[in-house]
N, C-alpha and C positions, 0 to 999 in steps of 0.2 A: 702356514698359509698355503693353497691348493695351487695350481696353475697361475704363475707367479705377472705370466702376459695376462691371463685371464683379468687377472683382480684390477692389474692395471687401470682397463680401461670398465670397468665393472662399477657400480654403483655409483654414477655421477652425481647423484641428488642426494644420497646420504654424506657424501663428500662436501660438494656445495654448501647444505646445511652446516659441517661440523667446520669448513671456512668461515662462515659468516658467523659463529657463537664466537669461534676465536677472534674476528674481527671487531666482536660486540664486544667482547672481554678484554683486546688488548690495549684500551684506554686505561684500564687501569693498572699497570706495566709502571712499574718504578725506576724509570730510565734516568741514567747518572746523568745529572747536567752538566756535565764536560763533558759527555760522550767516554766511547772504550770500551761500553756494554759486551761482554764476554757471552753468547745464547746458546743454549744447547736443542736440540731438536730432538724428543726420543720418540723411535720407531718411526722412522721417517718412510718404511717401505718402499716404492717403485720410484716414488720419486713427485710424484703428481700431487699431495695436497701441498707437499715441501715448498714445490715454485709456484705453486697456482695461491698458497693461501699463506706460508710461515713466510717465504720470503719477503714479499709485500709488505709487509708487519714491521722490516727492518729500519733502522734509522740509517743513514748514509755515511753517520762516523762510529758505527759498532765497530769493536775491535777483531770480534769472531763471533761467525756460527758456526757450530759442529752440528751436522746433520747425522743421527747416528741408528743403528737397528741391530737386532740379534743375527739376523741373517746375511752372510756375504753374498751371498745371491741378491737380492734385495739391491745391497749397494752396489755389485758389479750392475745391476740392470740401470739405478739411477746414472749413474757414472758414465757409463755407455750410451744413455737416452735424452740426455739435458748436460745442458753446458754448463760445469759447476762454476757458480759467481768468484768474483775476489771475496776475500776476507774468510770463503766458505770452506770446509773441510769433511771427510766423512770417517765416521768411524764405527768398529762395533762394538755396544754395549749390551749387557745382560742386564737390564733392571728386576728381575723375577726371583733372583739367587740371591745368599744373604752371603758378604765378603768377594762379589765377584766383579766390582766395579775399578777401572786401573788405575792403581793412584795418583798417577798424574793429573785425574782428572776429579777428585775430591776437593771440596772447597773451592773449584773454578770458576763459577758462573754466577750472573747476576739474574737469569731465569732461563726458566726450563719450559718449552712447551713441549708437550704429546697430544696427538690426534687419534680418535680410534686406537687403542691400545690396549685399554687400562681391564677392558671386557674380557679379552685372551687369558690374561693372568690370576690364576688363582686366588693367588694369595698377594691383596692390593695391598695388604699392611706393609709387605717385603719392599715390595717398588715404591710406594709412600717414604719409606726410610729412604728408600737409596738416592730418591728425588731431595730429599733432605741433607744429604750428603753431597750430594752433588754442588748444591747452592755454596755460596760463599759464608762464612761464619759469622761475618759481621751484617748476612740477611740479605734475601735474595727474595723472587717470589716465583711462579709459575704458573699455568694456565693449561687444563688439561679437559679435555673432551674426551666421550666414551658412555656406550651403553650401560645405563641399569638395565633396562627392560629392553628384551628384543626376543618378537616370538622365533628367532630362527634358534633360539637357547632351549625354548620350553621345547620346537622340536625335538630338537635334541635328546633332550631327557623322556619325552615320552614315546618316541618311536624306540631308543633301545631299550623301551620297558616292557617289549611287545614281544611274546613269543618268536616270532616270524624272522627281527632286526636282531635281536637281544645277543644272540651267540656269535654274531659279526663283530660287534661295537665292545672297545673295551675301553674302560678308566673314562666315562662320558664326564666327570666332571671336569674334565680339562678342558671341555668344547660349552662351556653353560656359565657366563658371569656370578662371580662370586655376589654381586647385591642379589640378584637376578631374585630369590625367592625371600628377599628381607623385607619384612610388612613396613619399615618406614626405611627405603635407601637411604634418603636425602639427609638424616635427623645419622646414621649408623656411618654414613663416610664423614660428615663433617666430623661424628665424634673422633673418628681414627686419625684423621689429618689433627685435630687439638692435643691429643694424647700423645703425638712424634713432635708438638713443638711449631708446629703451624697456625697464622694469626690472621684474622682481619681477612679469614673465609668469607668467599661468596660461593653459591650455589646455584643452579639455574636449568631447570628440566623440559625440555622440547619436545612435547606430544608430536607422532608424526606417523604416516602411513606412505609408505614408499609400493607403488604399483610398478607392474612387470611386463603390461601388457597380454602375452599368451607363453605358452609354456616354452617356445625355446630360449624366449627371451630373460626368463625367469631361471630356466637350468642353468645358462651363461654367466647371470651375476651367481648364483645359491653356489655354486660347486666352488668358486674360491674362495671361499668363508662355510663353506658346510666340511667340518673338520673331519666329522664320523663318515664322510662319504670312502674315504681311503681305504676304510678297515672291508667297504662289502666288497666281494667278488666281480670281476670285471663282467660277469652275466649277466649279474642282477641290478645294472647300475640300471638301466631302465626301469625295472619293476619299483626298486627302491624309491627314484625320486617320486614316481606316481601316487605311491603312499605318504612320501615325505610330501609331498604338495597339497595334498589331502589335509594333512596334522596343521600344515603353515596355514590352511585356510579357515581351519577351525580354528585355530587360538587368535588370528587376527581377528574373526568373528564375535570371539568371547570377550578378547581385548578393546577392541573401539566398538562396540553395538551393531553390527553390520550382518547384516544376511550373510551365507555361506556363499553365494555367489557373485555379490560385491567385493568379497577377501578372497575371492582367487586371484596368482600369482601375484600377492601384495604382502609385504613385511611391516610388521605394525611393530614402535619401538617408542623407548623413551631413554631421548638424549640429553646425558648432563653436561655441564660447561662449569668447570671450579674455578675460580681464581683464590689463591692462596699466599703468606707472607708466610718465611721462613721468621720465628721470634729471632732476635739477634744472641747471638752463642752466651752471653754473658746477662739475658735475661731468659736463657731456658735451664728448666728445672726439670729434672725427670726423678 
């Protein structure tokens, strides 16, 4: 993640949005009725959907949340920026690696949320396991938010397909969601979360179109989520985005029906919202 202040305060309305699916979704949250609930938070980043949208979610006799992310930076910012609650703790986790989760913290939790995450990660079957592990054996469930569709991916992929960008940009598929080019997401994640052992999926995809207003305002949120921006040389970072706003306004164009000049400075995306049950250890079969 780019300009770690930038992202911060960057993108309030795709934030907003991805509060309120969680806030749609966490009714159906299988809270112990004695209280105790153990929650974990993955990729909690700066700290802002954490208190603004997971905390809120909490019940007043959970035992713990662990608010957690790959980056210490990350949590030195949250930590530094907001007053961490009782019961709250922060820690860092690598959900992306297969065997790298600490074991203390296997079989701990009663549910796992993540927000905006799940799009960074390659390979979502890895993190699907580890969310899986993470849950309690006797069944846990979780609630995760994250791009299938977001044209700042297909940028991506088609600016370093370009003569001009190409010999900059390396390994793009790190910066491009793994559904991102799957002809049915929706029908290809639920299969993946059945196959690790997960039940009583729900699925829920939020057509949307995020505007920028004019170009400073649009460089300001794009550069802390435009990953391939790192790789070009600090000359060309102007010429670069000028092109790159070009490509974002042609695929927002193609993507929602919109003239080329109604998709300037706008991201046009489609956000899913899972709710999922871990099966209980003694009825899963692999």
């Amino acid at each position: 993640m780019n300009k770690l202040e930038l992202y911060h305060k960057s993108h309030s309305s795709v934030k907003k949005d991805a509060g309120q699916l969680l806030r749609k979704f966490a009714s159906k949250l299988q809270w112990r009725p004695d209280g105790g609930d153990s929650v974990l938070e993955i990729g909690c980043g700066p700290g802002d959907v954490s208190m603004d949208y997971v905390y809120p979610l909490m019940p007043e006799n959970i035992e713990k949340l662990i608010f957690s992310d790959i980056s210490s930076k990350m949590l030195n910012f949250f930590e530094n920026n907001y007053e961490i609650p009782k019961k709250c703790h922060l820690r860092i986790i690598n959900i992306a690696k297969e065997n790298s989760l600490p074991p203390d913290m296997l079989g701990q939790f009663d549910h796992v949320i993540s927000s905006l995450v799940l799009h960074w990660i390659p390979d979502n079957r890895t993190a699907l396991e580890n969310i899986f592990k993470l849950l309690r054996p006797e069944g846990g469930d979780c609630i995760l938010t994250f791009f299938g569709y977001n044209n700042i991916f297909e940028a991506n992929h088609i600016i370093s397909s370009t003569p001009k960008w190409s010999p900059y940009i390396k390994n793009v598929n790190r910066f491009v969601s793994p559904l991102h080019n799957c002809s049915n997401p929706k029908e290809t994640f639920c299969k993946m979360m059945e196959d690790l052992g997960f039940c009583n999926i729900s699925i829920e995809v939020k057509e949307g179109i995020y505007y920028y207003d004019n170009f400073e305002n649009f460089k300001e949120n794009i550069i802390p989520v435009c990953g391939i921006f790192d790789f070009i040389p600090k000359s060309c970072h102007d010429e670069f985005l000028e092109d790159y706003f070009t490509v974002m306004a042609e695929t927002t164009a193609k993507k929602r029906g919109l003239s080329l000049r109604d998709s300037m400075y706008a991201v046009a995306s489609d956000m899913f919202v899972v709710y999922a049950q871990k099966r209980k250890q003694d009825q899963t079969t692999k």
